[in-house]
Backbone as CSV, one residue per row, in Angstrom:
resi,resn,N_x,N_y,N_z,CA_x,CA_y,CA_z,C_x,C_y,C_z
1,UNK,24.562,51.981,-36.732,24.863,52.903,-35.665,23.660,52.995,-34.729
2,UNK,23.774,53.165,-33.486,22.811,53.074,-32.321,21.958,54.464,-32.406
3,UNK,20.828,54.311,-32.205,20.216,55.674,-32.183,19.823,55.927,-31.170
4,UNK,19.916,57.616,-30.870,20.094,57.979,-28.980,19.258,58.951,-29.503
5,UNK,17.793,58.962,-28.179,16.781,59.696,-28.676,17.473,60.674,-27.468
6,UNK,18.025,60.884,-26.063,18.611,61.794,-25.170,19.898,61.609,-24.840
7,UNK,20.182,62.487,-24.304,21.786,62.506,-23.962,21.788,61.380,-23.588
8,UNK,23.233,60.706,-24.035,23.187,58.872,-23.301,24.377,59.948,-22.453
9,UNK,24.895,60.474,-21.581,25.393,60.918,-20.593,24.358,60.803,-19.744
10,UNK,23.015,60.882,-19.811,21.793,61.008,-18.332,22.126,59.462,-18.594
11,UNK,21.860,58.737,-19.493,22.401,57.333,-19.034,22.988,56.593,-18.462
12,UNK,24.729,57.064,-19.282,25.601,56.828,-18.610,25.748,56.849,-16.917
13,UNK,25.520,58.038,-16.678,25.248,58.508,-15.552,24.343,57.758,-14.036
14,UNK,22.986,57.257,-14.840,22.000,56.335,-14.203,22.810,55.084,-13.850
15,UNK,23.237,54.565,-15.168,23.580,53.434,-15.612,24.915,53.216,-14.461
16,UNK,25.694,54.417,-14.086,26.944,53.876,-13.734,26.667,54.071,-12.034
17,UNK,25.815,54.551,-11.417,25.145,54.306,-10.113,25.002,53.466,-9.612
18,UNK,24.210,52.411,-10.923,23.256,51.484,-10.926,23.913,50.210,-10.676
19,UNK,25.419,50.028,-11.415,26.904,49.112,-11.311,27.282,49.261,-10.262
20,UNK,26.977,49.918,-9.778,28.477,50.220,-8.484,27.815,49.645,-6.836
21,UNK,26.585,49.411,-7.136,26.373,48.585,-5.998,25.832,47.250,-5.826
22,UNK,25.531,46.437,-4.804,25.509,45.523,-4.424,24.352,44.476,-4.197
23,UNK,23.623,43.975,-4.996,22.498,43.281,-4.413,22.392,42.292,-2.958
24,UNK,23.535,42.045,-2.901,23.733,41.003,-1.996,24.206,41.525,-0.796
25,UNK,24.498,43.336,-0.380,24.751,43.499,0.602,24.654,45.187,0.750
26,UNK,24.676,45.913,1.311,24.193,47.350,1.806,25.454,47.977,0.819
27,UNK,24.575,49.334,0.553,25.802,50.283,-0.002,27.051,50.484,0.388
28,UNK,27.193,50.821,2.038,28.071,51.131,2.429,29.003,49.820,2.516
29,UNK,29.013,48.446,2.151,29.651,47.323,2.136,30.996,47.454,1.096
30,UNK,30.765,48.265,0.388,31.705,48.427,-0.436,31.959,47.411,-1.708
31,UNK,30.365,46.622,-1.804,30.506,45.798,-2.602,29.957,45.875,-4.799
32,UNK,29.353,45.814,-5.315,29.067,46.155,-6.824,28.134,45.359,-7.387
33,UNK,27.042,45.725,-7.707,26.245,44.993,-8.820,26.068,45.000,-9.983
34,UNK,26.060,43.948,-10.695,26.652,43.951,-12.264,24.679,42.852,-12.716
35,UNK,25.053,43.659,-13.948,23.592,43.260,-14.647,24.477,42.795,-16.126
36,UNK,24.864,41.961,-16.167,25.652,41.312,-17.206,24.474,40.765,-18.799
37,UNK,24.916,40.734,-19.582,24.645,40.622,-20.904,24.386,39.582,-20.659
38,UNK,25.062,38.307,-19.938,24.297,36.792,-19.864,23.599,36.486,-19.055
39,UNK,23.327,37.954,-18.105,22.055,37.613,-16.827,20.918,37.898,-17.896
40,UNK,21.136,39.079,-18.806,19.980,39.360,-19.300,19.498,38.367,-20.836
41,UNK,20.084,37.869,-20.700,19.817,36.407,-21.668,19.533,35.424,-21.000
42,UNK,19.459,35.156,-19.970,19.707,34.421,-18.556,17.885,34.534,-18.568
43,UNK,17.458,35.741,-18.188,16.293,36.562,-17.551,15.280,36.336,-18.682
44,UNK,15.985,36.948,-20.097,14.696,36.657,-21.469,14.661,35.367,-21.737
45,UNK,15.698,34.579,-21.342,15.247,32.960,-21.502,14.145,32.410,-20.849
46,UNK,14.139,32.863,-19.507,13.825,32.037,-18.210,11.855,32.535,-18.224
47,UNK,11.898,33.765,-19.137,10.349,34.292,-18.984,10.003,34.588,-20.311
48,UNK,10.041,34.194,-21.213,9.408,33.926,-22.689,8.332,34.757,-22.659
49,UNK,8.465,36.009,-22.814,7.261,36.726,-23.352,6.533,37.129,-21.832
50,UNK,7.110,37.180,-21.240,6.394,37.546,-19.943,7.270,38.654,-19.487
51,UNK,6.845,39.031,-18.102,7.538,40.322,-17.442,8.205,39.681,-16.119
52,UNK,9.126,39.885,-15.615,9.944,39.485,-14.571,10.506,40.515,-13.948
53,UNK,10.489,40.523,-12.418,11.899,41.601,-11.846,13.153,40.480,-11.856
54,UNK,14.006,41.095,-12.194,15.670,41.078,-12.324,16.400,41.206,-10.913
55,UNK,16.538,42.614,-10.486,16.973,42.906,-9.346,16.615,44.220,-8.755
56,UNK,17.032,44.037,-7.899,16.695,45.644,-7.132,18.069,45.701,-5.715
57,UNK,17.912,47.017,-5.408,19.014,47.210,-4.553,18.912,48.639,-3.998
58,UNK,18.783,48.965,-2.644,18.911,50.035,-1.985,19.968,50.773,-2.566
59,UNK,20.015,52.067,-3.097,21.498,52.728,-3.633,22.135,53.350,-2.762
60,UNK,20.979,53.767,-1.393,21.766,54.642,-0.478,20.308,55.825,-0.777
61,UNK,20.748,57.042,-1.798,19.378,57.768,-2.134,18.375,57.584,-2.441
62,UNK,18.308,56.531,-3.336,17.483,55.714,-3.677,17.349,54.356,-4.394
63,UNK,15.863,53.971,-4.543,16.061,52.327,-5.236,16.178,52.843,-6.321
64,UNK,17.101,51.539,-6.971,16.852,51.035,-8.277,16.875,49.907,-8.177
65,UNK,15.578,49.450,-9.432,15.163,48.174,-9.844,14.876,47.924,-11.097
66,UNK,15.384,46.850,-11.366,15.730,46.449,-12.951,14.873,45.621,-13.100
67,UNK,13.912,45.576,-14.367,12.834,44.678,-14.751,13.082,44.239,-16.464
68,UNK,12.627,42.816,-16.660,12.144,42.502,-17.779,11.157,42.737,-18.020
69,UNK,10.482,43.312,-19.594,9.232,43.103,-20.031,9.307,42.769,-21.107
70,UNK,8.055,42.173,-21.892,7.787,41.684,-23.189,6.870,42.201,-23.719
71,UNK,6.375,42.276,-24.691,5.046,42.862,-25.382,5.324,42.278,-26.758
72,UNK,4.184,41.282,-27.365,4.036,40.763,-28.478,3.092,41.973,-29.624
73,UNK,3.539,41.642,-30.886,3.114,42.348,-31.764,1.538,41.573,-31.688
74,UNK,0.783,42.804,-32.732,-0.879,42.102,-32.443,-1.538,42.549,-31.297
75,UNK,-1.182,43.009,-30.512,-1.592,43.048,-29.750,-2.528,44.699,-29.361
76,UNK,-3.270,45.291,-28.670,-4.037,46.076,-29.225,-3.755,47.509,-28.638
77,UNK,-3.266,48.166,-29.185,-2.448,49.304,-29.006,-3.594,50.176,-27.950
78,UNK,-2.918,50.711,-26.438,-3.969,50.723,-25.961,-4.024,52.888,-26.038
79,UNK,-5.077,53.103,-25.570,-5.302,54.440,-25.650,-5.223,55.427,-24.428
80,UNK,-4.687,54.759,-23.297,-4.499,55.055,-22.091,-3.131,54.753,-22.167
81,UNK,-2.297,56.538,-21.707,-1.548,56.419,-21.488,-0.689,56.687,-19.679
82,UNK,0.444,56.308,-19.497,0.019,56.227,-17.898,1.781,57.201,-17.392
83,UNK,1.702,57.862,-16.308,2.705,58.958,-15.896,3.271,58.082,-14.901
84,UNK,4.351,58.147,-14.269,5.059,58.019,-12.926,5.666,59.524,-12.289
85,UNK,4.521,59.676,-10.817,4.986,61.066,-10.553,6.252,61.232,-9.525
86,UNK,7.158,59.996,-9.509,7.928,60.231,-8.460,9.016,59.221,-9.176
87,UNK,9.310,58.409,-9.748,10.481,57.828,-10.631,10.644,58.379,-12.120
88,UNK,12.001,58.018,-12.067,12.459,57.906,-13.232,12.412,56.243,-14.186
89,UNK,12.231,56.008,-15.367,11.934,55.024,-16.264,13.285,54.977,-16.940
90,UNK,14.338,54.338,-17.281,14.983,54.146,-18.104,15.444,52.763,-18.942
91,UNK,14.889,52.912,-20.313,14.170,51.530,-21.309,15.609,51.326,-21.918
92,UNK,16.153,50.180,-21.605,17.325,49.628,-22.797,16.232,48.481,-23.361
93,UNK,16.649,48.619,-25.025,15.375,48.199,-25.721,16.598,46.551,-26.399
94,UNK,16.240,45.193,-25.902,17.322,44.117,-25.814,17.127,43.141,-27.499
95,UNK,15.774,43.524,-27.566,15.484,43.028,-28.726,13.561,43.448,-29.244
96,UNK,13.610,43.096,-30.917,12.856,43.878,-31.479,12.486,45.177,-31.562
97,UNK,11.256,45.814,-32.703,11.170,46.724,-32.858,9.968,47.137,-32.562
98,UNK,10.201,48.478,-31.991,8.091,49.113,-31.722,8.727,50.440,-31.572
99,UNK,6.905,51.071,-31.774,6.719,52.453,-31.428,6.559,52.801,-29.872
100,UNK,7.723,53.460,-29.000,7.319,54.545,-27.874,6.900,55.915,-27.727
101,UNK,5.973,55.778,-27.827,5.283,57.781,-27.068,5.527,58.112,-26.338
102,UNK,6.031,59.352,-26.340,6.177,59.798,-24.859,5.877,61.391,-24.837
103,UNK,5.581,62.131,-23.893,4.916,63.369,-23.673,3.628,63.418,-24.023
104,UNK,2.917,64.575,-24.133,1.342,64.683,-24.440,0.937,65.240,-23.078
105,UNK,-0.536,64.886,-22.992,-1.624,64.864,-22.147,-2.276,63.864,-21.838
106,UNK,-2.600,63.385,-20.127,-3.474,62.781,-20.217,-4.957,63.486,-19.468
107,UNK,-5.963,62.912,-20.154,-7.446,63.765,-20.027,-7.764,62.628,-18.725
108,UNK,-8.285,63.552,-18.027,-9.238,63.301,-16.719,-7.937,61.990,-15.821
109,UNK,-6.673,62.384,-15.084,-5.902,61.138,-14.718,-6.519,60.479,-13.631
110,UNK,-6.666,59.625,-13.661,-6.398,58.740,-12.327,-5.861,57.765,-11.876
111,UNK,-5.568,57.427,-10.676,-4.559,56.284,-9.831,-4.842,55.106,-11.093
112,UNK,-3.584,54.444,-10.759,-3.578,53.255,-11.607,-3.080,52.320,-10.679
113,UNK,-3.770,51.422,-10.277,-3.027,50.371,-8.975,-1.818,49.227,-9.645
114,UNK,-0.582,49.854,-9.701,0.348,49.061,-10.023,1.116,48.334,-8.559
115,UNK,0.660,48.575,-7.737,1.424,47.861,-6.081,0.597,46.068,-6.452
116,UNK,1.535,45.493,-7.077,1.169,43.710,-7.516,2.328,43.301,-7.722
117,UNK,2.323,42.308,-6.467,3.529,41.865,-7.262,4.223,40.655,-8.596
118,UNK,5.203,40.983,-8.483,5.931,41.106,-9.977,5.375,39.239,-10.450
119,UNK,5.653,39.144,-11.858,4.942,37.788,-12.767,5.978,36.697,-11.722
120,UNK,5.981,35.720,-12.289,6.728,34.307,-11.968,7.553,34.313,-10.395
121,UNK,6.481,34.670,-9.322,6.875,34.453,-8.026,7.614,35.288,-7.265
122,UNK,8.174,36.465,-7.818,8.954,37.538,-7.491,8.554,38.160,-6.524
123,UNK,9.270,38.816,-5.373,8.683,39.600,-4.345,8.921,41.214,-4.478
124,UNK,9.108,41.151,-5.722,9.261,42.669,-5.884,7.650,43.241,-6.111
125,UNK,7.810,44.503,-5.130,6.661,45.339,-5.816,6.507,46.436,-6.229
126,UNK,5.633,46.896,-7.282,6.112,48.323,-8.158,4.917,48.888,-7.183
127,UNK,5.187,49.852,-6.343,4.376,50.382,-5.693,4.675,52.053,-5.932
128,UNK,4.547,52.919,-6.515,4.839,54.298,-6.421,3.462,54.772,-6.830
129,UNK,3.030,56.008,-6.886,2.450,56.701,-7.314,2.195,56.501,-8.918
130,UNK,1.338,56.580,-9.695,1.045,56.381,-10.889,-0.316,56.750,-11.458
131,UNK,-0.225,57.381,-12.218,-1.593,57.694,-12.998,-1.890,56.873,-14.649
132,UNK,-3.124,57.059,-15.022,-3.108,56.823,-16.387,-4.721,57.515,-16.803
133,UNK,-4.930,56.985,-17.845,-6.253,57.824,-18.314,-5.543,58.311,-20.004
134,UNK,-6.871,58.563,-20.557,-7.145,58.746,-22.727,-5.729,59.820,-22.630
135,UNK,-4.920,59.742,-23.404,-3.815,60.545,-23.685,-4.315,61.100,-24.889
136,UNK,-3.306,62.471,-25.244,-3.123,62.778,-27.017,-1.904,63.798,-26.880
137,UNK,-1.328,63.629,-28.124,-0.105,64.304,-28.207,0.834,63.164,-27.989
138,UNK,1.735,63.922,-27.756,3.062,63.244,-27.401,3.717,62.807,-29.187
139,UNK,5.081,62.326,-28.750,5.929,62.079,-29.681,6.252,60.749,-29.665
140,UNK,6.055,60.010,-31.301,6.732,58.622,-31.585,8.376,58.370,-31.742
141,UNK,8.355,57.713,-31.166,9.999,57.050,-31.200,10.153,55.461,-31.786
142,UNK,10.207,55.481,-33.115,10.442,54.259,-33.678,12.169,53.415,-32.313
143,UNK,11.997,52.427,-31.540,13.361,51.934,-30.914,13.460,50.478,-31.347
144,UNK,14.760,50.105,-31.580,15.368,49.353,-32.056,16.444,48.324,-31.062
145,UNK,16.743,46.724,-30.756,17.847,46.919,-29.798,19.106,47.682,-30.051
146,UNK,19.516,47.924,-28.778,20.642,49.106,-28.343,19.929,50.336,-27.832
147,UNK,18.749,50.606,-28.294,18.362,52.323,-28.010,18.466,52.234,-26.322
148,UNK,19.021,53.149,-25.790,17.980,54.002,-24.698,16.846,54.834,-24.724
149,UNK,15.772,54.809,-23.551,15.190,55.783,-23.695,15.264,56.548,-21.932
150,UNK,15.000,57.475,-21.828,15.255,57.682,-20.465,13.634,58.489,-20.324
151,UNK,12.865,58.179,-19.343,11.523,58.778,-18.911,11.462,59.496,-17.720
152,UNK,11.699,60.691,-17.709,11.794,61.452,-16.153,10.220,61.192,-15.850
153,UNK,10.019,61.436,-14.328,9.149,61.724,-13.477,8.222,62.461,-14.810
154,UNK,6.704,62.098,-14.595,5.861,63.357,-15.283,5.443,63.323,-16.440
155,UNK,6.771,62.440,-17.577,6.011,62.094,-18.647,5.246,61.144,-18.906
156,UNK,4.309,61.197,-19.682,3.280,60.514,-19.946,3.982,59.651,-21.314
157,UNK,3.472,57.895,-21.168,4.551,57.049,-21.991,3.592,56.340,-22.254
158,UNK,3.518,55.363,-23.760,2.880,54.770,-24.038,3.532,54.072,-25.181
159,UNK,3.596,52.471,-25.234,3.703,51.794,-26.714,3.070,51.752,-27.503
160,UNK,3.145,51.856,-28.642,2.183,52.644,-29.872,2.385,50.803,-30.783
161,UNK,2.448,50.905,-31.921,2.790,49.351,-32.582,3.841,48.507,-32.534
162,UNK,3.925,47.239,-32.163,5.240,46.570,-32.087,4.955,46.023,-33.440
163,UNK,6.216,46.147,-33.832,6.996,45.831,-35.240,7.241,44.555,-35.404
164,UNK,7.886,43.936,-34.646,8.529,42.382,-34.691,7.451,41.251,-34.412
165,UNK,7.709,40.222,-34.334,6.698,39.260,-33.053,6.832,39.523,-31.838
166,UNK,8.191,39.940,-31.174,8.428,39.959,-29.723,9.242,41.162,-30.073
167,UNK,8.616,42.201,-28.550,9.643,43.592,-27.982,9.793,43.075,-26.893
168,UNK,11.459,43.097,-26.766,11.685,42.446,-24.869,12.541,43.729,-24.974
169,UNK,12.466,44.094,-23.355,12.924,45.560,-23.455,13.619,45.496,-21.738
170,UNK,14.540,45.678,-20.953,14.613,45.924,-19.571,14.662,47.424,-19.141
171,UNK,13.922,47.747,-18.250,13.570,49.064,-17.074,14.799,48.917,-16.066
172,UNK,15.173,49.877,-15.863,15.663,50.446,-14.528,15.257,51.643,-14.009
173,UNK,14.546,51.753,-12.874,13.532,52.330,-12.465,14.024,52.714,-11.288
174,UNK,14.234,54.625,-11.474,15.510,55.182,-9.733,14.071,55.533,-9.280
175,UNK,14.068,55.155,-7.845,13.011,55.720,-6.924,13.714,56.510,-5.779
176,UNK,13.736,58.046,-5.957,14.600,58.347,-4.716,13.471,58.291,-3.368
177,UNK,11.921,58.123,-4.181,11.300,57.974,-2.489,11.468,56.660,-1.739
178,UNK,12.223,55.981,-2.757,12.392,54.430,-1.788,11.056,53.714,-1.743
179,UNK,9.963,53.866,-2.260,8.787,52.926,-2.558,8.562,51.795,-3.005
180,UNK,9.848,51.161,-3.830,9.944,50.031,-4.606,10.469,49.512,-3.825
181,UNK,10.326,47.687,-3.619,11.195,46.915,-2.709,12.587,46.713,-3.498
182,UNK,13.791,47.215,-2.513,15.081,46.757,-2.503,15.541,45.592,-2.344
183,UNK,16.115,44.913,-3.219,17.267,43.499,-2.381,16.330,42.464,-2.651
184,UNK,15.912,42.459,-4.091,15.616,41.311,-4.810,16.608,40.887,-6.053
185,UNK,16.650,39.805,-6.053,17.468,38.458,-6.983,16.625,37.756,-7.814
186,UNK,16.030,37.767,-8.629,15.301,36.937,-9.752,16.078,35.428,-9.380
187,UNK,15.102,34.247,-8.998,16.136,33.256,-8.862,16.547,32.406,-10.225
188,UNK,16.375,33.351,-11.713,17.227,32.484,-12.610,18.509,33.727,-12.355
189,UNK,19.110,34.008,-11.648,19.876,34.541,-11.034,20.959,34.542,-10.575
190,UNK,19.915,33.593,-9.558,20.791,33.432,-7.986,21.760,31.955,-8.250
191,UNK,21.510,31.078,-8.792,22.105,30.435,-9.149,23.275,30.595,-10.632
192,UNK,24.632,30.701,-10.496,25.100,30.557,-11.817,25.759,29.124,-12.395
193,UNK,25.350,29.636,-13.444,25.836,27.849,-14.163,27.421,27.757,-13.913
């Protein structure tokens, strides 16, 4: 059975926004974007352990943009944990197992320059507001694939130990300030077999 650390209705909810529009053409087009189970096998194929943007798309209120990431076990659990003061984070976890933190404190914050853009040629850029700096507190969430996690604005998030060899995990990330670039296509994508 799937384990739901928050209402999967704030999910649902994100999640069904997130379908209903269009990468390939403006909201008001009346057209739908679909993030399919074989794009995202498509996406963890194409970047082996790396991080990739997927897609992104003007919603109208705001962006959302869908990212791959990876994080190998071994690797050194860091002690800085980092906030987003103007998006929302929401983690469907696609495969393996690790620890997520989330809430706490972070001591003394400051800017964290995440405006780079994205791994393997992508023109997406994560540009919002962001802090990080020594955290403590907060709560572990052993996640598994299937979990959601949903990260409002404010909390402070951090991966604690990965369990497996490989955590591949995809973000969808609502920006209602519109800071993130809209109306990107990952080009293992854009082409279908």
């Amino acid at each position: 059975m799937m384990r739901r650390f928050l209402p999967i209705v704030f999910v649902a909810v994100a999640m069904a926004s997130a379908a209903t529009l269009d990468a390939q053409a403006p909201p008001q087009s009346g057209g739908a974007m679909m993030l399919s189970a074989a794009d995202m096998q498509r996406i963890a194929a194409a970047s082996p352990g790396l991080n990739a943007g997927v897609k992104s798309i003007d919603a109208g209120a705001h962006v959302i943009d869908f990212w791959l990431e990876s994080r190998q076990a071994g690797a050194a659990v860091s002690a800085t944990g980092i906030v987003h003061s103007e998006i929302t984070e929401i983690y469907y976890i696609f495969s393996g197992k690790a620890t997520l933190i989330t809430g706490g404190t972070i001591a003394d914050a400051k800017p964290i320059a995440v405006d780079v853009p994205a791994w393997k040629g992508s023109s997406v850029v994560f540009n919002t507001p962001t802090l990080g700096g020594p955290f403590k507190g907060g709560t572990p969430r052993a996640v598994a694939p299937g979990d959601f996690i949903v990260v409002p604005p404010g909390t402070v998030h951090q991966w604690g130990p990965i369990e497996t060899p490989m955590l591949v995990y995809f973000i969808a990330r609502i920006d209602p300030s519109k800071k993130l670039t809209a109306g990107y296509v990952n080009p293992a994508l854009a082409a279908k077999p």
